[in-house]
N, C-alpha and C positions, 0 to 999 in steps of 0.2 A: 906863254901862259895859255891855258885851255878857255875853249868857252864854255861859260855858266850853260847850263843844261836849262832848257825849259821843261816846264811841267803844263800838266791839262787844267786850266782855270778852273774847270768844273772838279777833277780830283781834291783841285786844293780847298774848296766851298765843303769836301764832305769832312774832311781828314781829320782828327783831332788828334792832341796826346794821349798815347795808350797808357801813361801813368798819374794824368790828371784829369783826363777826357775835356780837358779845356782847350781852347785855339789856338790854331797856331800860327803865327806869322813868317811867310816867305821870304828868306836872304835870298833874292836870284844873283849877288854879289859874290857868296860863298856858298851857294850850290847847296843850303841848309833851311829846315823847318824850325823855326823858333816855339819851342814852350816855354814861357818866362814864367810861366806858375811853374814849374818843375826844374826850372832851370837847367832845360837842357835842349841841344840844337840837334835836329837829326839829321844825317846825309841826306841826301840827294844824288845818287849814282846812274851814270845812263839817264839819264831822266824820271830816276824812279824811286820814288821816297823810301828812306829804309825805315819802318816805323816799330825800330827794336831796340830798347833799354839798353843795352848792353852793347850795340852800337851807337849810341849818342854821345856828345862831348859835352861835358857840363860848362855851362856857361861861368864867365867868369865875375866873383862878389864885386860888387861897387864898395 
């Protein structure tokens, strides 16, 4: 199993969803940006946030 990638504190203080501009919360577990108003997680590759629609996995309904 690989290691979670870390990210720059300070990147993740600016980041938001690019399809709710609301906040996101860090999975450092699954290498993923959580936007739960859009419900969707973004990668995290190399250390570096992918913050594109169309790369994100939608989260799953409760």
């Amino acid at each position: 199993m690989t290691q979670p990638q870390e990210v720059d504190p300070k990147l993740l203080e600016i980041l938001v969803c690019p399809l709710t501009k609301g906040p996101l919360e860090y999975d450092r577990e699954n290498s993923e940006l959580i936007s739960h108003k859009a419900g969707l997680a973004y990668p995290i590759r190399d250390g570096i946030p992918i913050m594109l629609i169309d790369e994100a996995r939608e989260l799953a309904k409760d």
